[in-house]
BANU-495075 format. One record per residue: residue number from 1; residue in three letters; x, y, z of N, C-alpha, C in turn. Coordinates in steps of 0.001 Angstrom, whole numbers. Atoms other than C-alpha are relative to their C-alpha. Example, Ala and Ser with C-alpha at 12.3 -4.5 7.8 and 13.67 -1.06 7.14 Angstrom:
<nodes>
<node num="1" residuo="ALA" n_xx="890" n_yy="-1190" n_zz="0" ca_xx="12300" ca_yy="-4500" ca_zz="7800" c_xx="900" c_yy="1200" c_zz="0"/>
<node num="2" residuo="SER" n_xx="-820" n_yy="-1190" n_zz="-60" ca_xx="13670" ca_yy="-1060" ca_zz="7140" c_xx="-770" c_yy="1090" c_zz="730"/>
</nodes>
This chain:
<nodes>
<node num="1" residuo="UNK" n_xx="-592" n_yy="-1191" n_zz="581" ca_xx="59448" ca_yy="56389" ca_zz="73293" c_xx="1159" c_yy="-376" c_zz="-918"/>
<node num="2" residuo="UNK" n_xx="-1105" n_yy="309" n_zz="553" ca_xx="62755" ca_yy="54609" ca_zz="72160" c_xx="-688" c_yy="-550" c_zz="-1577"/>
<node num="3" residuo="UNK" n_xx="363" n_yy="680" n_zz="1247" ca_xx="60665" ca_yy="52460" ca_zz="69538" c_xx="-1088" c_yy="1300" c_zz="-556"/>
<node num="4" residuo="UNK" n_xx="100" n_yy="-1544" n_zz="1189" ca_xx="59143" ca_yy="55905" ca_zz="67869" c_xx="879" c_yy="382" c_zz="-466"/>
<node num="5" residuo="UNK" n_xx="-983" n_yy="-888" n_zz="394" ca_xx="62431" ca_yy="57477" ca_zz="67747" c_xx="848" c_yy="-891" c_zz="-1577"/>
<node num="6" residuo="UNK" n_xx="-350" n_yy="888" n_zz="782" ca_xx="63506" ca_yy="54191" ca_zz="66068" c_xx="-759" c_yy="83" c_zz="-1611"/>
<node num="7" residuo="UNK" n_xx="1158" n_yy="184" n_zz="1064" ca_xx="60512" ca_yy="53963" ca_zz="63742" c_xx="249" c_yy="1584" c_zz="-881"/>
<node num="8" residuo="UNK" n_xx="97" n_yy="-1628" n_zz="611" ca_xx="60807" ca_yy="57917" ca_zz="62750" c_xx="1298" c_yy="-63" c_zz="-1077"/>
<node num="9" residuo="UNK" n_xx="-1679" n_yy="-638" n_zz="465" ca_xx="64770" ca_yy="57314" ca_zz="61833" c_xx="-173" c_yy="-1129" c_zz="-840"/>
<node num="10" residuo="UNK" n_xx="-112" n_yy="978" n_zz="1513" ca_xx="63886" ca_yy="54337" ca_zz="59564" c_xx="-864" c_yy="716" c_zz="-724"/>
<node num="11" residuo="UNK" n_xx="959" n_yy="-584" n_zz="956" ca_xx="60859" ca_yy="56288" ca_zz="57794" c_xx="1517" c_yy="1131" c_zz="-522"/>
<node num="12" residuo="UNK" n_xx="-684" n_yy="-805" n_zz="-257" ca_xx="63807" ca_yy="59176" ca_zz="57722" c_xx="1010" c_yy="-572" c_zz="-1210"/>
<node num="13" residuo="UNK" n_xx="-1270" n_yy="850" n_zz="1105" ca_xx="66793" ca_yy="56789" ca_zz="55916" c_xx="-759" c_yy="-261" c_zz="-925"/>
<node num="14" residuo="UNK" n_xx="952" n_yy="705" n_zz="1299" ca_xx="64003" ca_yy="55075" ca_zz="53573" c_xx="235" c_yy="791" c_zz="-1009"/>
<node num="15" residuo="UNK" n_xx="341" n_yy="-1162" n_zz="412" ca_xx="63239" ca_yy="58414" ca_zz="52308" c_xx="1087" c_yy="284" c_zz="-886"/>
<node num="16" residuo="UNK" n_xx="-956" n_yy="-896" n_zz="734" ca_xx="67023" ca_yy="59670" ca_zz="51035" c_xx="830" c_yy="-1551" c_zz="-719"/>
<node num="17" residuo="UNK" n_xx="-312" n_yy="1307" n_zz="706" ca_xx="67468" ca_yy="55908" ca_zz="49665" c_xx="-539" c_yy="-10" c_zz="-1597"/>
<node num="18" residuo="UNK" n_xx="292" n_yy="-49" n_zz="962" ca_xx="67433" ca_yy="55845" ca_zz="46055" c_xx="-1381" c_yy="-1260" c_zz="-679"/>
<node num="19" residuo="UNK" n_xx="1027" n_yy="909" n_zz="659" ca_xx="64683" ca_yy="54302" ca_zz="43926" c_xx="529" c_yy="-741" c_zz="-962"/>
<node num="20" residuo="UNK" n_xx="-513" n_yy="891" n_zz="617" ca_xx="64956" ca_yy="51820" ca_zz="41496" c_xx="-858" c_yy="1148" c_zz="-1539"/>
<node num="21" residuo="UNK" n_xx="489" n_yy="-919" n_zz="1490" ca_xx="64394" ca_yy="53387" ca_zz="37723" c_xx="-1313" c_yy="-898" c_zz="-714"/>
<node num="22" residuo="UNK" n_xx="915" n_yy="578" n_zz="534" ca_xx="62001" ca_yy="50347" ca_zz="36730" c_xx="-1154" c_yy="168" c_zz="932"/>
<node num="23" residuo="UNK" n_xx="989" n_yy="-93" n_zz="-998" ca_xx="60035" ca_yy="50952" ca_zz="40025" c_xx="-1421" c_yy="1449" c_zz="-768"/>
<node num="24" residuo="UNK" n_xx="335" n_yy="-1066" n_zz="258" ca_xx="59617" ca_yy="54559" ca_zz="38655" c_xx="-618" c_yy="-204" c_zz="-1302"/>
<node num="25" residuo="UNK" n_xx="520" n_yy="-172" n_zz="1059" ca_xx="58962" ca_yy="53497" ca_zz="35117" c_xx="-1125" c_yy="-761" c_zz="80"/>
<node num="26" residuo="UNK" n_xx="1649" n_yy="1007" n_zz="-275" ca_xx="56062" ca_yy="50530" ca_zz="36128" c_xx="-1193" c_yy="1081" c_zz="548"/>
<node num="27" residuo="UNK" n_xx="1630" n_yy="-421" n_zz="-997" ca_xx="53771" ca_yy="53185" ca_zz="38196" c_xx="849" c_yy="1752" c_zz="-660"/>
<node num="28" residuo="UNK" n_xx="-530" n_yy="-1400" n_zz="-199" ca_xx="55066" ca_yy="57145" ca_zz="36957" c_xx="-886" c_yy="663" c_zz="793"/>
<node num="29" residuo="UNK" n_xx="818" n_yy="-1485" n_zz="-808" ca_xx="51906" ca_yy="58726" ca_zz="38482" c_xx="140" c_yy="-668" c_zz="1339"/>
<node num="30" residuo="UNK" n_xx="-294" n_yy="-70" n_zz="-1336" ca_xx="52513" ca_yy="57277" ca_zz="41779" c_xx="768" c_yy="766" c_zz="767"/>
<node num="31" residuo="UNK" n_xx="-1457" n_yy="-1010" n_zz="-264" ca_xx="56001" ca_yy="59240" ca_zz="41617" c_xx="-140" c_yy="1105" c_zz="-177"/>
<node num="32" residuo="UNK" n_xx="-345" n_yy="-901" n_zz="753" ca_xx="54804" ca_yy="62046" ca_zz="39648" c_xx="-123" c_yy="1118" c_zz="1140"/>
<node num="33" residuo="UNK" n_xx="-231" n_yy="-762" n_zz="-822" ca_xx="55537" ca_yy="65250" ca_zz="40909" c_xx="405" c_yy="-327" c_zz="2032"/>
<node num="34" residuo="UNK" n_xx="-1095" n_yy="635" n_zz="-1072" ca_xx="57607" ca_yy="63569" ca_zz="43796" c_xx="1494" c_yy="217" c_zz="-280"/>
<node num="35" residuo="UNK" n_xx="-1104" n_yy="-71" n_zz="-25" ca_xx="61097" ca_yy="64115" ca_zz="44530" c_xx="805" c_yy="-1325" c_zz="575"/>
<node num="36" residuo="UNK" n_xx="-517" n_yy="1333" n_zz="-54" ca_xx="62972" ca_yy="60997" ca_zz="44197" c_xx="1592" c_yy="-29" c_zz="-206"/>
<node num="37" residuo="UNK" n_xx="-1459" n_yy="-318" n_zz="463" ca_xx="66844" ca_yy="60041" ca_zz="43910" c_xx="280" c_yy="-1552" c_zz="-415"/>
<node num="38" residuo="UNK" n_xx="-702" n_yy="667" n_zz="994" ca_xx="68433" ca_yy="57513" ca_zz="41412" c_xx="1387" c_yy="71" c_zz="60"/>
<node num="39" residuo="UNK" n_xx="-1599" n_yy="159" n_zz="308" ca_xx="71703" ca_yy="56421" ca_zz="40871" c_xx="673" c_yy="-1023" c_zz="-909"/>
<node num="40" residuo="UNK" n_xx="-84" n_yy="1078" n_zz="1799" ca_xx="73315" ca_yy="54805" ca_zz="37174" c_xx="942" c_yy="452" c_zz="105"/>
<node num="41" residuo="UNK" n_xx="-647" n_yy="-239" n_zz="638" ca_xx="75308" ca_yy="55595" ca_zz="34886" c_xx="-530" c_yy="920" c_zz="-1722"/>
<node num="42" residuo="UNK" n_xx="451" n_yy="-518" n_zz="608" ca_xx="75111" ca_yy="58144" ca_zz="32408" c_xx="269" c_yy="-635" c_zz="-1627"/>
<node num="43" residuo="UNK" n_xx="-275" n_yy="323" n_zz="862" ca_xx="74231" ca_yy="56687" ca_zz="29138" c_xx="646" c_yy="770" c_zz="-1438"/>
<node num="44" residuo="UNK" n_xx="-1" n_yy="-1225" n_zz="1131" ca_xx="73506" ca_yy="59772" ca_zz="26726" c_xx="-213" c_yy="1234" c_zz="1030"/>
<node num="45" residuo="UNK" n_xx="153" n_yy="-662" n_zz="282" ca_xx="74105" ca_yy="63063" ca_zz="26942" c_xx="208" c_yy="1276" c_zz="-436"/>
<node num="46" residuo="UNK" n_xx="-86" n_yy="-1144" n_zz="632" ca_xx="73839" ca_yy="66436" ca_zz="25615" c_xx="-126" c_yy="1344" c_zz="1023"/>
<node num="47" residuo="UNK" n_xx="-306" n_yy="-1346" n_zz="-446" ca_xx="74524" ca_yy="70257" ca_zz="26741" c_xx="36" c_yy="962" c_zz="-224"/>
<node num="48" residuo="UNK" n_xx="-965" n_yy="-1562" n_zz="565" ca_xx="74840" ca_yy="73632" ca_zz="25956" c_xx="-631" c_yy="1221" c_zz="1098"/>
<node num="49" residuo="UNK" n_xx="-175" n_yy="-1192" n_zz="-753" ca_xx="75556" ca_yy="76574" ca_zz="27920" c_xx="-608" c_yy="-165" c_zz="1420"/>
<node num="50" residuo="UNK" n_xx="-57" n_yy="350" n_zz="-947" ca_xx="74965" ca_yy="74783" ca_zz="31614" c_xx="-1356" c_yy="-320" c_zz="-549"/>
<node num="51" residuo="UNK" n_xx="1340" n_yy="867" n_zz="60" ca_xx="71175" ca_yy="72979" ca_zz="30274" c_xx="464" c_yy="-1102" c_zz="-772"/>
<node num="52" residuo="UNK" n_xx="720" n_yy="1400" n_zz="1457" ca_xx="70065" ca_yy="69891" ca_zz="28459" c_xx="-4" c_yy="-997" c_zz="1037"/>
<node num="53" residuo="UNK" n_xx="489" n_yy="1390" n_zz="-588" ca_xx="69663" ca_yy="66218" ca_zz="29210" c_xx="831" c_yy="-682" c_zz="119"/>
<node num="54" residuo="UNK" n_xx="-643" n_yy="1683" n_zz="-124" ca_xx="70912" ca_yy="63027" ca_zz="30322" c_xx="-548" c_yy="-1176" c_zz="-3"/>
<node num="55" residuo="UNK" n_xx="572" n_yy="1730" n_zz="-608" ca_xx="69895" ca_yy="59184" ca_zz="30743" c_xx="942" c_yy="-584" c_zz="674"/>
<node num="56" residuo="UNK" n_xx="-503" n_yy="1095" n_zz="-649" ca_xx="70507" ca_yy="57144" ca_zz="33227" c_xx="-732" c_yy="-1408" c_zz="-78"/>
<node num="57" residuo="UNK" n_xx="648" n_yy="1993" n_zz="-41" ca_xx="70239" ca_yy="53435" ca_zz="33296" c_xx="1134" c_yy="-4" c_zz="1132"/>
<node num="58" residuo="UNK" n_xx="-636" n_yy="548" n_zz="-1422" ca_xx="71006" ca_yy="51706" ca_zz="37071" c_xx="-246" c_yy="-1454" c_zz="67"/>
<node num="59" residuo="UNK" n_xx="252" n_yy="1889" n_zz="7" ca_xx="70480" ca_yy="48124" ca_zz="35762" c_xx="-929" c_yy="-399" c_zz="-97"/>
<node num="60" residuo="UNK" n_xx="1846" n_yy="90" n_zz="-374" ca_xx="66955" ca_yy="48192" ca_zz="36173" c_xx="-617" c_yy="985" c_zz="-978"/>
<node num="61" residuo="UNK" n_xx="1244" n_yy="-719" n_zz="854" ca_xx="65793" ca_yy="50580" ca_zz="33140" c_xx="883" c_yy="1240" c_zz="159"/>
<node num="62" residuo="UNK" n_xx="-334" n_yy="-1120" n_zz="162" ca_xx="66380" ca_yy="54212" ca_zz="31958" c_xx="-721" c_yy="866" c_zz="222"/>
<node num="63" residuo="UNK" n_xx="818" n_yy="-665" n_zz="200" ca_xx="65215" ca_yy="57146" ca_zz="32060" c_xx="1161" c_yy="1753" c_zz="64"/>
<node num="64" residuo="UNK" n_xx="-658" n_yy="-1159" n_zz="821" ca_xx="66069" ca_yy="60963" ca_zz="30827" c_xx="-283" c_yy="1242" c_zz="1545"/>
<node num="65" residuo="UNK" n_xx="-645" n_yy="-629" n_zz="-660" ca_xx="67353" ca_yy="63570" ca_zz="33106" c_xx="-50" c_yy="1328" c_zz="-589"/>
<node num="66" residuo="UNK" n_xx="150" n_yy="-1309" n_zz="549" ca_xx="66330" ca_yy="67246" ca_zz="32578" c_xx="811" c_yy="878" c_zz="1009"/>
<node num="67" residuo="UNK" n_xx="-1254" n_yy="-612" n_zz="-732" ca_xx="69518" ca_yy="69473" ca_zz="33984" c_xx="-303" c_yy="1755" c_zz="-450"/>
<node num="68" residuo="UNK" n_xx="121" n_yy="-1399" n_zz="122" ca_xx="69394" ca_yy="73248" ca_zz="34222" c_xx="1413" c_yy="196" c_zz="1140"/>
<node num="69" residuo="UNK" n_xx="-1180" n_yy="-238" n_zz="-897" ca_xx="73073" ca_yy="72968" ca_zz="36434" c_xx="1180" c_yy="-849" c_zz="-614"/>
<node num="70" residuo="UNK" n_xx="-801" n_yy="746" n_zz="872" ca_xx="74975" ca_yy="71301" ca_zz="33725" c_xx="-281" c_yy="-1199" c_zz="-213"/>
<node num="71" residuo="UNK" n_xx="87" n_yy="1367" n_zz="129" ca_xx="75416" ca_yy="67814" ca_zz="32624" c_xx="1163" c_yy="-696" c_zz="-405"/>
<node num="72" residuo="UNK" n_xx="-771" n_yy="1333" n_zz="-393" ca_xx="77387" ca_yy="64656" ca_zz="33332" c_xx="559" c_yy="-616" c_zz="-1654"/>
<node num="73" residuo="UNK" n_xx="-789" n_yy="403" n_zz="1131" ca_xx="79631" ca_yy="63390" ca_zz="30575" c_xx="-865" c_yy="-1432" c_zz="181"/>
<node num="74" residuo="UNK" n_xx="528" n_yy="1524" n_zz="723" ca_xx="78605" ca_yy="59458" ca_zz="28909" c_xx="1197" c_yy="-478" c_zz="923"/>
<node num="75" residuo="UNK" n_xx="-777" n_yy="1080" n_zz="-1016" ca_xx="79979" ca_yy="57043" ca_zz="31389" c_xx="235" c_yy="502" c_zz="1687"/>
<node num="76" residuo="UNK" n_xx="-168" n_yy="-130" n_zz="-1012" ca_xx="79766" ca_yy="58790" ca_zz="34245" c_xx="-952" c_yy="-509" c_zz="952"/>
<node num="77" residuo="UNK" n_xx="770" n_yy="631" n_zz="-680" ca_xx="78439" ca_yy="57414" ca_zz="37614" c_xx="-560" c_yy="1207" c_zz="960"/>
<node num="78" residuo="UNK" n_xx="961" n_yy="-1431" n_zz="-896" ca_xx="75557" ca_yy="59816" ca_zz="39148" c_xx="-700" c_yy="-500" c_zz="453"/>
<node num="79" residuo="UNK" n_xx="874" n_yy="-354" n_zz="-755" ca_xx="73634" ca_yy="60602" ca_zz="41706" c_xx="-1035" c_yy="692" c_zz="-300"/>
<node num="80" residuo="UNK" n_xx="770" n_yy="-834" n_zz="414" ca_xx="70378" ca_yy="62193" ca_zz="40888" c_xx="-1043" c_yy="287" c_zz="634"/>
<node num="81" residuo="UNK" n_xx="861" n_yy="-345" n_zz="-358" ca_xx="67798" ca_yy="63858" ca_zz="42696" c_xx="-1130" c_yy="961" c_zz="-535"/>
<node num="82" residuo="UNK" n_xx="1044" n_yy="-1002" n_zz="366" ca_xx="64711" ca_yy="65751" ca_zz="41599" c_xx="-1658" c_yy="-658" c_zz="-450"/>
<node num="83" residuo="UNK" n_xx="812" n_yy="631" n_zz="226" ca_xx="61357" ca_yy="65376" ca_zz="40307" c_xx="-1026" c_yy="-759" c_zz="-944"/>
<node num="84" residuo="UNK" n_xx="369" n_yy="1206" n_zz="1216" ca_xx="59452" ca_yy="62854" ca_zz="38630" c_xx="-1485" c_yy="1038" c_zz="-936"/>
<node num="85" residuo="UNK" n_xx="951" n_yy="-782" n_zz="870" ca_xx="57562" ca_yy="64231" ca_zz="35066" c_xx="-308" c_yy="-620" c_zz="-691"/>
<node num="86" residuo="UNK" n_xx="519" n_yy="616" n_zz="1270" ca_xx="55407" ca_yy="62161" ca_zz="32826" c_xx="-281" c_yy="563" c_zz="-931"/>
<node num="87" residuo="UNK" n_xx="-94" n_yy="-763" n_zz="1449" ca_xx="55295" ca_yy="63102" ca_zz="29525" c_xx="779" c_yy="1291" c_zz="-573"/>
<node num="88" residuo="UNK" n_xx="-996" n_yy="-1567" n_zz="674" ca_xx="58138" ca_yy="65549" ca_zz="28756" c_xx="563" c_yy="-533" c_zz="-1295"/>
<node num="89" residuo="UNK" n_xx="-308" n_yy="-60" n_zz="1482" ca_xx="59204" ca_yy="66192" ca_zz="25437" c_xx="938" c_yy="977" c_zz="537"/>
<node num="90" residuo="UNK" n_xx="-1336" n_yy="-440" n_zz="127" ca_xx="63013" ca_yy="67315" ca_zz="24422" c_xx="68" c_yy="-77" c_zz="-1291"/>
<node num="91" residuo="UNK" n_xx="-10" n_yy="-282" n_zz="1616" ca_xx="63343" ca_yy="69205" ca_zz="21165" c_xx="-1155" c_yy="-372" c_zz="-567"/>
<node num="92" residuo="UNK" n_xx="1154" n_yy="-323" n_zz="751" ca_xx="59955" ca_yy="68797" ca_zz="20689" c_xx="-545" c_yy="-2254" c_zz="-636"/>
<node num="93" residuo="UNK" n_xx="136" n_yy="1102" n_zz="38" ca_xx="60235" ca_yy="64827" ca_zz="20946" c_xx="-247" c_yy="-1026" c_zz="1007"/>
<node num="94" residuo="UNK" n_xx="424" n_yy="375" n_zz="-1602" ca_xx="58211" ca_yy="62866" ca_zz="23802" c_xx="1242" c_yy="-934" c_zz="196"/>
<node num="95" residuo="UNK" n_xx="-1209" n_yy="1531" n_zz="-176" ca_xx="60689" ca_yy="60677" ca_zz="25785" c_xx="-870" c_yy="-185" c_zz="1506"/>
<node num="96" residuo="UNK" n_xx="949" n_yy="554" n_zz="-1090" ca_xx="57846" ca_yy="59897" ca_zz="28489" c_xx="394" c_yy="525" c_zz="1069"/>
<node num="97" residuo="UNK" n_xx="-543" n_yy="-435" n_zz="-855" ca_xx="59090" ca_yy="59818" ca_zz="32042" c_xx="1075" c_yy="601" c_zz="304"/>
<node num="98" residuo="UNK" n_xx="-1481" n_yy="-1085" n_zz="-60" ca_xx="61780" ca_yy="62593" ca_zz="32903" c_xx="149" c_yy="131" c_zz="1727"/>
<node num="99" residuo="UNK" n_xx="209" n_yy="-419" n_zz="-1455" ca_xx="63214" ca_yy="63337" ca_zz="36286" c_xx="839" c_yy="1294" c_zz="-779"/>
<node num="100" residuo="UNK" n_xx="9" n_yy="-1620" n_zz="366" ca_xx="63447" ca_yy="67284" ca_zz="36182" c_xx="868" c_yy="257" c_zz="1157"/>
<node num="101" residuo="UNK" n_xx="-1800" n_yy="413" n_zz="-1384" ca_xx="67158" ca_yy="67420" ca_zz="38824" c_xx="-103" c_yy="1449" c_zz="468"/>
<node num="102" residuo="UNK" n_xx="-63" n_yy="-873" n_zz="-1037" ca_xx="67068" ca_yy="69649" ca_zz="41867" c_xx="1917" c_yy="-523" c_zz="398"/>
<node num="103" residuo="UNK" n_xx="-1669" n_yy="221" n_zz="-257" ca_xx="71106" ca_yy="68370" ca_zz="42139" c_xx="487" c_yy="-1614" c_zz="-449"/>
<node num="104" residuo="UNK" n_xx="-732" n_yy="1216" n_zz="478" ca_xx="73207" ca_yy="65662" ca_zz="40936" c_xx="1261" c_yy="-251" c_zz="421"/>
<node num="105" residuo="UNK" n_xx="-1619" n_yy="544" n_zz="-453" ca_xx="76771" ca_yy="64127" ca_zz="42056" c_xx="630" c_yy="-1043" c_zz="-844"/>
<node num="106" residuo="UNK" n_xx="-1106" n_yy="593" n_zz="940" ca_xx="79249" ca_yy="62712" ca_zz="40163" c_xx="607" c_yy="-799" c_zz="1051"/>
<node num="107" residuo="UNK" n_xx="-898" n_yy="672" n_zz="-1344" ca_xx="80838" ca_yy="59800" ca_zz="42135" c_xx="1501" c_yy="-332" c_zz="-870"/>
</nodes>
């Protein structure tokens, strides 16, 4: 019983452990429509009236950040959760894999 409870609470931590951004960019449909969490630095981005985008790069690769709860100033260090979208286009310009953010943190 002890080694289930064990086994359940590592599947459990795994889970709210961030991914790596090159993991996500080598395989997207493995991720897609999955809720995943990342953590960088915000390279680019843009805003208006609490929407738009961001990129993060975490050392390991980038990728663009679709916000509908504001967005993170250039240089900031985030947290990002939400889910993974192949092929989104911004302004009408593909930028491939997007994570589409159910919440973000500013550390």
């Amino acid at each position: 019983m002890k080694l289930a409870i064990v086994g359940l609470a590592a599947i459990l931590l795994a889970g709210c452990a961030p991914v790596t951004i090159s993991r996500i960019n080598a395989d997207p449909s493995r991720f897609q429509n999955k809720t995943v969490t990342v953590a960088g630095t915000v390279t680019n981005s843009v805003g208006a009236m609490g929407k738009g985008g961001y990129e993060v790069d975490d050392g390991t690769g980038k990728i663009y950040v679709i916000s509908g709860k504001g967005v993170p100033s250039r240089g900031s260090h985030v947290e990002v959760t939400g889910r993974v979208s192949p092929g989104v286009e911004v302004l009408g310009t593909p930028v491939g894999v997007a994570i589409r953010e159910s919440d973000h943190k500013v550390k």
